[in-house]
C-alpha positions as CSV (number, residue, x, y, z in Angstrom):
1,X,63.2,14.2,31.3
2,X,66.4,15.8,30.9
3,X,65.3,18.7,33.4
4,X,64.2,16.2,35.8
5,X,67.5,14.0,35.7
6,X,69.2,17.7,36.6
7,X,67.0,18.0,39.8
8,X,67.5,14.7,41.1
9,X,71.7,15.6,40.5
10,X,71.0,19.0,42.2
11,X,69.2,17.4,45.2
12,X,71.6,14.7,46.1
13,X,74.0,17.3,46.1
14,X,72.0,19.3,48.7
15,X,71.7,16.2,50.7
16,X,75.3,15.5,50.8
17,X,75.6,19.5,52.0
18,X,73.0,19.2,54.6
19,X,73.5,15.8,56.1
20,X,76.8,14.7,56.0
21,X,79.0,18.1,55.6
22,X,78.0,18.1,59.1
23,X,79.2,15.1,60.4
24,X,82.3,14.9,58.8
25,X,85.3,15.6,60.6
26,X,87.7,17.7,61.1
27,X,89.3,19.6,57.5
28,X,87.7,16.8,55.8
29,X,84.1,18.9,56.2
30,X,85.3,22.0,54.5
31,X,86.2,19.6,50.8
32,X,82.8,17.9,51.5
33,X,81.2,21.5,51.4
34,X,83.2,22.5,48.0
35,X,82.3,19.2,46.6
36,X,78.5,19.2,47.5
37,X,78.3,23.1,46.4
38,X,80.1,22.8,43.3
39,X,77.9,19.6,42.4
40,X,75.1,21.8,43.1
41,X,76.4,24.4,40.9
42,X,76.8,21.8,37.9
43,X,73.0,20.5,38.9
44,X,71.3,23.7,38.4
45,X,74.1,25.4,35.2
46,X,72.4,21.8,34.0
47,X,68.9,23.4,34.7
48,X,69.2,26.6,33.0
49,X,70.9,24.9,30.0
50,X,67.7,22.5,29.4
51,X,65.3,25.8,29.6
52,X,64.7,27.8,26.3
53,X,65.2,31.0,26.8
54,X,64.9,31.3,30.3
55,X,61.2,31.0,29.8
56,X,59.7,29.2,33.3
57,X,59.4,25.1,33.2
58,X,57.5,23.7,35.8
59,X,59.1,20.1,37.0
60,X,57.4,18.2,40.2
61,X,57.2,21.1,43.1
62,X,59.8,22.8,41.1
63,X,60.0,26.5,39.1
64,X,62.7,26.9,37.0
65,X,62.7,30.1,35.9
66,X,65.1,33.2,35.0
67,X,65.7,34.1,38.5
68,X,66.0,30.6,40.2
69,X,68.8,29.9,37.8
70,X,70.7,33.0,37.9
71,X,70.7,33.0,41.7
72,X,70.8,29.8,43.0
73,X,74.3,29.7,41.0
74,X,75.2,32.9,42.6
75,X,74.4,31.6,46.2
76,X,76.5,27.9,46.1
77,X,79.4,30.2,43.9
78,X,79.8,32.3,46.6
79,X,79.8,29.9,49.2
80,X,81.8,27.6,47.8
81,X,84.4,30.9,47.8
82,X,83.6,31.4,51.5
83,X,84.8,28.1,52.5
84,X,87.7,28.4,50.3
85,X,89.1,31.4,51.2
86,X,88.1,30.4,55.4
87,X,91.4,29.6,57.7
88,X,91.2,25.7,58.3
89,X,90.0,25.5,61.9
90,X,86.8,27.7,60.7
91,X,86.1,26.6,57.4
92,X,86.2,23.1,59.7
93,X,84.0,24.5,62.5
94,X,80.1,22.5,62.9
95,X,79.1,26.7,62.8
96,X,80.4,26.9,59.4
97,X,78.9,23.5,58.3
98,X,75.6,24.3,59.7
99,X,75.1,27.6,58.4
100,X,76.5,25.8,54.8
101,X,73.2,23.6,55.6
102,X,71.3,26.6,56.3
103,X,71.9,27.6,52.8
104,X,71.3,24.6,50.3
105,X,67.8,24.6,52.5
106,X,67.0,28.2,51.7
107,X,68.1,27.8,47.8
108,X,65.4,25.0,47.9
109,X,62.6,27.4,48.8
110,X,64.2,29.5,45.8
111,X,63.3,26.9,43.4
112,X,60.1,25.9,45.0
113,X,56.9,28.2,44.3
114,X,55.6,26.7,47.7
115,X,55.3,29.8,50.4
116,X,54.5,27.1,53.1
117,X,58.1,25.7,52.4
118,X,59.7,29.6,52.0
119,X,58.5,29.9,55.4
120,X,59.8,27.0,56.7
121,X,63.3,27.7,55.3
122,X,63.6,31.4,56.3
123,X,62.2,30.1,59.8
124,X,65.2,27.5,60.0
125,X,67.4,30.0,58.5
126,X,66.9,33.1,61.4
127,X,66.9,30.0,64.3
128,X,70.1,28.7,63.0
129,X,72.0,32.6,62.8
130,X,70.1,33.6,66.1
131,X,71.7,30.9,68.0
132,X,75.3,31.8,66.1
133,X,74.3,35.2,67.1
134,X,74.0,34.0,70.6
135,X,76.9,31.6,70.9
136,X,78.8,34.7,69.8
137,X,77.3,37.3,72.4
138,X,75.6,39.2,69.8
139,X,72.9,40.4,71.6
140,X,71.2,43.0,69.4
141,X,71.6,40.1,66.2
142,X,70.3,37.4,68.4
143,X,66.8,39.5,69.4
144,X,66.6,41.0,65.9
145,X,66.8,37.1,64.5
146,X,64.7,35.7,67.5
147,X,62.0,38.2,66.7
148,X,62.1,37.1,62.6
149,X,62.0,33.6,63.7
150,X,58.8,33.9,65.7
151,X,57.0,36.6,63.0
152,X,57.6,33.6,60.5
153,X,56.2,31.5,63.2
154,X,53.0,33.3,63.6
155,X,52.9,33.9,59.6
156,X,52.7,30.2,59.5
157,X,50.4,29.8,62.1
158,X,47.9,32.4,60.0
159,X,48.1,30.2,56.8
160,X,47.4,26.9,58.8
161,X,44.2,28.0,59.9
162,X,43.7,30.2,56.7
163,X,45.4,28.4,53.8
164,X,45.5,30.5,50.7
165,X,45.6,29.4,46.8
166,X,48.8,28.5,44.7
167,X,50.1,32.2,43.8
168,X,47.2,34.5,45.4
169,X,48.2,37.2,47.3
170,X,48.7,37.0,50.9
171,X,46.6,38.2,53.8
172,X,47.9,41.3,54.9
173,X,49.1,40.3,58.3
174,X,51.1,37.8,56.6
175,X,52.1,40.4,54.2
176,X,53.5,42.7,56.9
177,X,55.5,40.3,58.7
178,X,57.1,38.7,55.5
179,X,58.4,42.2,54.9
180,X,59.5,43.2,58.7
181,X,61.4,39.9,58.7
182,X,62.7,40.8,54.8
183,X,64.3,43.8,56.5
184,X,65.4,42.0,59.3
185,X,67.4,39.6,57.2
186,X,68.7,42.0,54.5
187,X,70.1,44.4,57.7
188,X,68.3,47.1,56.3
189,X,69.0,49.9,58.3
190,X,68.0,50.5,61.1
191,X,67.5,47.0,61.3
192,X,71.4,46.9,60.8
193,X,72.3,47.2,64.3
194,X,72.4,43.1,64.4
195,X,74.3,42.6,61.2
196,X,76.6,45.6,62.3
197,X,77.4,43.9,65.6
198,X,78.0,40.9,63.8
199,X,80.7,42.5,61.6
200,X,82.4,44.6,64.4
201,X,84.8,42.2,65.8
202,X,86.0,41.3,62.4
203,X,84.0,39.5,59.1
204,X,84.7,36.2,59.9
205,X,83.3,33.4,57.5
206,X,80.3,32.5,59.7
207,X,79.1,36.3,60.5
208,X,79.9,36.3,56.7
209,X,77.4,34.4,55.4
210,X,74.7,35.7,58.6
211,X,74.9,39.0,56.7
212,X,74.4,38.5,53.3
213,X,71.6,38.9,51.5
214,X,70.8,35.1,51.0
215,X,67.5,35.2,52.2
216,X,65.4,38.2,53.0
217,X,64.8,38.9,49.3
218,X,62.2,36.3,48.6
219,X,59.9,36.6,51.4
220,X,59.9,40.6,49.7
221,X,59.3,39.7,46.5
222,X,56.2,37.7,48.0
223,X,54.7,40.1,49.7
224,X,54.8,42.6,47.9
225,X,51.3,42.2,45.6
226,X,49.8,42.2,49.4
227,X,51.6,45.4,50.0
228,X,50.8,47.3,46.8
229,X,46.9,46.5,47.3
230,X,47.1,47.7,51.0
231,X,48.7,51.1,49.8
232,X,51.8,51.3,51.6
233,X,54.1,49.6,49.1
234,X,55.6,53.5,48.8
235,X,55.6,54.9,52.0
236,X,58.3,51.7,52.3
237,X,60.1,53.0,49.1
238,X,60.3,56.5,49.7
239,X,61.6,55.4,53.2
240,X,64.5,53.0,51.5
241,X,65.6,56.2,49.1
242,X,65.9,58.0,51.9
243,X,67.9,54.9,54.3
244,X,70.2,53.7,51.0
245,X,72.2,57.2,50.8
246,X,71.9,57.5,54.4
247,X,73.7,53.9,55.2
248,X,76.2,54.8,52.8
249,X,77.1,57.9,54.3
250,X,77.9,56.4,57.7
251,X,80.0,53.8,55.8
252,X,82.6,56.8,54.9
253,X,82.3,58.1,58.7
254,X,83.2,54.4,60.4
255,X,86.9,53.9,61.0
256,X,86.7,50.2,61.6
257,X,86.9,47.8,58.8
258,X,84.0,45.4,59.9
259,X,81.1,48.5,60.3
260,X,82.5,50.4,57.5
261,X,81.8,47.0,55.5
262,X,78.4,46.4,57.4
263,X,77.1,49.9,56.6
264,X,78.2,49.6,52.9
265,X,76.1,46.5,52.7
266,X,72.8,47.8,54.6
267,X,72.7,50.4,51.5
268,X,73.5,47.9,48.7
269,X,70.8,45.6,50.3
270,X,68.5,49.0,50.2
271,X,69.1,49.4,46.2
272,X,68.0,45.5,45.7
273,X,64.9,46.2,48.3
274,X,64.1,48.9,46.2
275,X,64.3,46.9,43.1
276,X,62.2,43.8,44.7
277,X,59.1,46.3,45.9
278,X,59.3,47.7,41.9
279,X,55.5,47.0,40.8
280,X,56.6,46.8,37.1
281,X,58.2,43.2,36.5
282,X,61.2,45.0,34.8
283,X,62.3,46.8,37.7
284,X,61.6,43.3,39.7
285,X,63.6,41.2,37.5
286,X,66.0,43.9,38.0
287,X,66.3,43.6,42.0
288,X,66.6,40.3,41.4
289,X,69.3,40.5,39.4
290,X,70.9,43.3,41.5
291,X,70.4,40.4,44.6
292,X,72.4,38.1,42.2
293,X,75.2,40.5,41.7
294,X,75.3,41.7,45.6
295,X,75.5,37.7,46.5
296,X,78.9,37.8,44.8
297,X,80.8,40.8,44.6
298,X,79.6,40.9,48.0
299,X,80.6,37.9,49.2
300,X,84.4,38.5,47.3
301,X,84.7,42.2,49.0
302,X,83.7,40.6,52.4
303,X,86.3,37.7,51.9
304,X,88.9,39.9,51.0
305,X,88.1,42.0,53.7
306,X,88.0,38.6,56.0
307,X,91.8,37.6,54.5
308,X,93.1,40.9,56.1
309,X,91.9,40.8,59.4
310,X,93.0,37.2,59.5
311,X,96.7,38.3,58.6
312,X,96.4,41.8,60.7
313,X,93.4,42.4,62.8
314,X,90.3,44.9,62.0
315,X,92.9,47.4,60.5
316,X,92.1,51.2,61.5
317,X,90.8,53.1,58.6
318,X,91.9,56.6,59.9
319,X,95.9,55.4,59.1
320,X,97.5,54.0,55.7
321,X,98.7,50.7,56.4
322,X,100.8,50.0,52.8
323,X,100.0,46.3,52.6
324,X,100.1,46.7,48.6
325,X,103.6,45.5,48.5
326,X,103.4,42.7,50.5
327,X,100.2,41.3,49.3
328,X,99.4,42.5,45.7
329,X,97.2,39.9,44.6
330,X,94.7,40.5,47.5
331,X,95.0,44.0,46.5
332,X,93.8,43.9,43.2
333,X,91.1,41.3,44.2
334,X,89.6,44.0,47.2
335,X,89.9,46.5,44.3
336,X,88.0,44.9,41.7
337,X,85.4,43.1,43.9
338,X,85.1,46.3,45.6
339,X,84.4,48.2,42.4
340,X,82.4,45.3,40.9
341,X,79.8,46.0,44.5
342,X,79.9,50.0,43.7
343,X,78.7,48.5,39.6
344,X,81.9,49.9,38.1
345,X,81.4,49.1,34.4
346,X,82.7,45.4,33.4
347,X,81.1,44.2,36.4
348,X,77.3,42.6,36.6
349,X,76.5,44.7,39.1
350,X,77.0,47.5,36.8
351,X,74.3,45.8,34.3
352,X,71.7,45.4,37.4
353,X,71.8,49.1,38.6
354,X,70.9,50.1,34.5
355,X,68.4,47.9,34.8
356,X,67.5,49.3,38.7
357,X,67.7,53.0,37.3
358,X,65.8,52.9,34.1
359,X,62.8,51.4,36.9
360,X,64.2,54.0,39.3
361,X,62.6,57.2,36.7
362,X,59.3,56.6,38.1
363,X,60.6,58.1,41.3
364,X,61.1,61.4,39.7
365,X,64.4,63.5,39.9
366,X,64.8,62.8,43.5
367,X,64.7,59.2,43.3
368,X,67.1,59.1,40.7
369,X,69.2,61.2,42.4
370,X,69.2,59.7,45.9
371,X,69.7,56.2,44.1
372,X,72.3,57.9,42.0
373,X,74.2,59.1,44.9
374,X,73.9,56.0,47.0
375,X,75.9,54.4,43.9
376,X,78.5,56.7,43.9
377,X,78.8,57.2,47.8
378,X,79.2,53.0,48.0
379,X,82.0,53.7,44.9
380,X,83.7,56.3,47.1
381,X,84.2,53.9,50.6
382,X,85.5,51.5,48.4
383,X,88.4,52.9,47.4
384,X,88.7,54.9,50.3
385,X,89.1,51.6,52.0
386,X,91.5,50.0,49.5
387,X,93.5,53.5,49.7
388,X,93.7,53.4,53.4
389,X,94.7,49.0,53.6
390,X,96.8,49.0,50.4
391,X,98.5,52.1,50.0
392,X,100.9,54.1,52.2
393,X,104.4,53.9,53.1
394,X,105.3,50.0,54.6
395,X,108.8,50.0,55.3
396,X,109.2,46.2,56.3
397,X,108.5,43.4,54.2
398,X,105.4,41.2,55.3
399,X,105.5,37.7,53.2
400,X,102.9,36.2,55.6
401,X,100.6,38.8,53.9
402,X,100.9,36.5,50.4
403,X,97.9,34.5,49.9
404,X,98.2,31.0,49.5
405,X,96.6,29.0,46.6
406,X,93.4,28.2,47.9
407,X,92.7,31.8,48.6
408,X,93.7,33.2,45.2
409,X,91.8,30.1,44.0
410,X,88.4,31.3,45.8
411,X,89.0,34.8,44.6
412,X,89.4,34.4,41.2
413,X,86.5,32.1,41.3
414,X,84.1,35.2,42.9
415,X,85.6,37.8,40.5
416,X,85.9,35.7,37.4
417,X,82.1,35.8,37.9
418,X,81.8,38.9,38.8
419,X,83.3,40.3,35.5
420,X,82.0,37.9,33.3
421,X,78.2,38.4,34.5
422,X,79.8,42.1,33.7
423,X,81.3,41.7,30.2
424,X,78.8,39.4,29.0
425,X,75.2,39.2,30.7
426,X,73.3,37.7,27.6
427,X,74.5,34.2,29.6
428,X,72.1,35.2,32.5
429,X,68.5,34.4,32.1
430,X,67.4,37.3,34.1
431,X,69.0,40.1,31.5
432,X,67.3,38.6,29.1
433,X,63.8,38.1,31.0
434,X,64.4,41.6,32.0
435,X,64.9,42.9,28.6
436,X,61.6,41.0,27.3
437,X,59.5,42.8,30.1
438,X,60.9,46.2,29.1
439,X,60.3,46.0,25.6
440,X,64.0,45.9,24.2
């Protein structure tokens, strides 16, 4: 009863997202979207306290289990930071509203163990960013999305005239084109030329939230039993150890701010590929976790990243541009959220890649190792970046460069998070679910 009372809080809180955010106006829409989202966030903290363990409780059309309630939480946090730390006019913008829409309809499909509604979601999802994409002249994005949106199209098409059984494995047409649109949505290069073009002219809160990994990771996850029985589950994971180091790489090589970020994020969404094609439910649980972490570090990184070209442009990575002085407190929040994405120790990022490489051993020596090095190449861009924005000489004084409180407010909000998941992950159901399927 109690669980049930949390889901009818949970979707009225959608609702409010989804319907009205929208038609509010003006800078009214953006305290709409933080009071929807952080209702939402109550709603299902609510869930996960009513559970026992994190064991799975079915309720109506709803599966609460470890990984809804450590992700869903994840996805309205870090939007929630999105729209706090967004200038006024966008954080105002329909765009920004819709795409906030987009979002409390994909969580939905994460709770629901329905793939007819995970269809329908992603397939709103990619028609909503492919016409952002196009609005914005992002041609490569725009085809990229407008070829997800009709795979998930003909997917459904498939199960309308073949329906399958609660939980069985999917045809293997289906199967294939749940994971081409997985990569699609993740940016998994070289599917990353559309979130890279996305990023290029600056991460601004709307290409944001088109390139992270909020959906992408389920339709994965689904597939995958379809893909392991068809045999080509690792031809696609010896292809990701070899695409995660190699994104990574061309991270350190880009001078611009917004494809340096975009190339750092096609290899972190590699690592929690990797982790969601695992065939042991350890290494699984671990992906999902890792997709958990990545949906906030990442989102903090990306809206620190946002705050500077907002206050300077995309800023040249080549040059220092010494902003430390003027603007210390975004400093130290593009430091630790960029650590926290690299899983620098403290952070929960840092408890999902233990989990991803204990699973990662039954790649041999060379999986490790390219997994390994993917971790330590993302580590090295990081502070490469915060060296090159922070640091340096700065002989004038910049105090238009001091964040303002809403801005600290949403950055202490990601981080906070980010650490805590860090210093103490017995409070996420997925640590503990994974911990259960390993045997500790």
């Amino acid at each position: 009863m109690i669980a049930l009372i949390w889901i009818l809080v949970w979707l009225a809180a959608l609702a409010t997202g989804a319907f009205f955010l929208p038609m509010a106006k003006g800078r009214e829409k953006r305290w709409a979207g933080v009071a929807s989202l952080m209702l939402a966030l109550v709603g299902i903290i609510g869930l996960g306290v009513t559970l026992n363990g994190g064991a799975p409780t079915i309720v109506g059309p709803f599966v609460m289990g470890a990984a809804p309630i450590t992700i869903a939480p994840a996805m309205m946090l870090g939007a929630i930071a999105l729209v706090l730390l967004a200038g006024r006019a966008e954080a105002s913008s329909n765009e920004t509203s819709w795409l906030l829409g987009m979002l409390c309809f994909e969580s939905v499909a994460l709770l629901a163990g329905d793939t007819v509604l995970l269809i329908v979601a992603e397939g709103l999802a990619t028609a909503v960013l492919a016409a952002h994409a196009r609005r914005r002249g992002q041609r490569a994005h725009f085809a990229y999305l407008g070829f997800a949106t009709l795979a998930l199209a003909l997917s459904l098409a498939v199960l309308a005239v073949s329906p399958i059984p609660a939980g069985a494995e999917l045809p293997p047409v289906v199967a294939g084109l749940f994971a081409l649109v997985a990569f699609v949505r993740l940016g998994i290069f070289p599917f990353s030329t559309g979130m890279l073009s996305s990023l290029d002219r600056g991460p601004t809160t709307a290409t944001l939230m088109a390139a992270l990994p909020y959906g992408g990771v389920l339709l994965l996850i689904r597939a995958n039993p379809s893909l392991q029985a068809l045999g080509i589950s690792e031809f696609v994971v010896d292809w990701l150890l070899v695409v995660a180091p190699l994104a990574a790489a061309l991270a350190i090589t880009q001078n611009q701010l917004g494809r340096s970020l975009g190339y750092t994020l096609a290899s972190t969404h590699a690592l929690i590929a990797l982790g969601a094609l695992d065939p042991t439910p350890a290494g699984q649980l671990g992906g999902e976790l890792l997709w958990a972490g990545a949906l906030l570090t990442s989102t903090g990184f990306g809206a620190a990243a946002n705050l500077v070209t907002l206050r300077i442009g995309s800023p040249d990575l080549a040059r220092h541009h010494g902003l430390h002085a003027s603007a210390p407190f975004l400093s130290l929040a593009f430091l630790v959220l960029g650590v926290g994405l690299a899983g620098a120790p403290g952070t929960v990022q840092f408890v999902a890649e233990d989990i991803l490489l204990n699973t990662a051993s039954t790649e041999g020596t060379l999986g490790m190792a390219l997994v390994v090095g993917t971790i330590a190449l993302i580590g090295f861009n990081v502070l490469r970046m915060q060296f090159r924005i922070f640091f340096g000489s700065s002989p004038i004084a910049r105090s238009y460069l001091q964040t303002k409180s809403r801005e600290r407010l949403g950055l202490i909000m990601v981080g906070g998070a980010v650490v805590l998941g860090g210093m103490a992950p017995s409070l996420l159901p997925l640590v503990s679910a994974a911990a259960q399927a390993s045997g500790h």
